[in-house]
C-alpha positions, 0 to 999 in steps of 0.5 A, a space after each residue: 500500500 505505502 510502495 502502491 501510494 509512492 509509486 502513484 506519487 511519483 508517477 503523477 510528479 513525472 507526468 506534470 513534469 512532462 506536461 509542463 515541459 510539452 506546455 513549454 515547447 508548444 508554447 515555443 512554437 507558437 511563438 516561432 510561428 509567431 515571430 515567422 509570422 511577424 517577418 513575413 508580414 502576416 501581423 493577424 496570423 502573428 497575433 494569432 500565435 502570440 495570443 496562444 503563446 500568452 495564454 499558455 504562459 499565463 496558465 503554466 507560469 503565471 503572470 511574475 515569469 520570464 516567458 510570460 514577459 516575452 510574449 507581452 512584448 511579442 504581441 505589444 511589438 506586432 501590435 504596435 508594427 501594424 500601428 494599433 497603439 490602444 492595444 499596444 501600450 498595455 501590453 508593453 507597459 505589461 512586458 516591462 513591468 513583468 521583467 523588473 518583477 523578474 529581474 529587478 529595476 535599476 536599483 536592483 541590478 547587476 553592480 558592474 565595476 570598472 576600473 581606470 583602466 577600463 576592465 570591466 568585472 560584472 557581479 563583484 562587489 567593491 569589497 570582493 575587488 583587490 585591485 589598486 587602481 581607482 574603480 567606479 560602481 555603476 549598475 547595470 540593469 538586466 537586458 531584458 528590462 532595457 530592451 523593454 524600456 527601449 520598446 516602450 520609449 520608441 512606440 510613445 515616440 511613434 504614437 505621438 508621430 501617428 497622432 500628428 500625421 493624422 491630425 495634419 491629414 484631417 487639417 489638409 481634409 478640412 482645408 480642401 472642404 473650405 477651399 472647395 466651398 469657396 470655389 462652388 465644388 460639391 463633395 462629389 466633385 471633391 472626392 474625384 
């Protein structure tokens, strides 16, 4: 009965991690076809996949993972690539504040020392060093979370472009409306 009730036990712990690692390469996948997807110009198939991959993730992972993280920003960039910037910005902003969730944010992050020098030694800490020369401490934040940063900092950029070119386009509607009405046009002559 004990050997019957181990075996059992030990059974279903193999399987659930056999069931997770499949959620992760299935996840893996879609995300691949995602990405194929994405350089191909095929955005809604992209999507598609993306979606898949975040609700797999969220499922397996949770929210506060790596992978989960990775698939906001996947969807967030391709949403944003195709300019559907109200559903963009929530998930970037998501991608980014799961990866300082996993990661740390600046004050938490690598220590990174350099000396006069100019070497370089990543993860020590100023009293682990016996170098004579003069160092300085600067911290260095996990790629992931800059990458991160750097997204979101380029799609405000980018909605604030699109928001002018639109605003320009309906001033320059708005204008040939006007002059048009000044000359005697109808709408029909000004849509030819």
């Amino acid at each position: 009965s004990l050997s019957l009730s181990l075996s059992l036990s030990l059974s279903l712990s193999l399987n659930l991690s056999l069931i997770i690692s499949y959620l992760f390469y299935l996840y893996s996948a879609y995300n691949g076809l995602g990405t194929l997807f994405e350089c191909m110009k095929k955005f809604q198939s992209a999507l598609t996949c993306y979606r898949q991959a975040l609700r797999m993730n969220q499922k397996a992972f949770g929210e506060n993972h790596p992978s989960t993280s990775s698939n906001y920003y996947n969807l967030g960039n391709c949403l944003r690539l195709i300019k559907n910037y109200a559903e963009a910005e929530p998930m970037l902003v998501k991608s980014l504040d799961t990866c300082v969730k996993c990661f740390g944010n600046d004050s938490q992050g690598q220590l990174q020392q350099l000396s006069s020098e100019g070497d370089a030694k990543v993860g020590e800490s100023v009293s682990e060093t016996t170098t004579t020369t003069p160092t300085a401490v600067i911290e260095v934040e996990h790629p992931r979370v800059t990458q991160s940063r750097n997204t979101l900092q380029k799609f405000y950029k980018e909605w604030a472009e699109y928001c002018v070119k639109q605003a320009q386009k309906r001033d320059q509607v708005k204008e040939k409306k006007r002059m048009a009405r000044r000359a005697g046009k109808t709408e029909e002559e000004l849509r030819e």
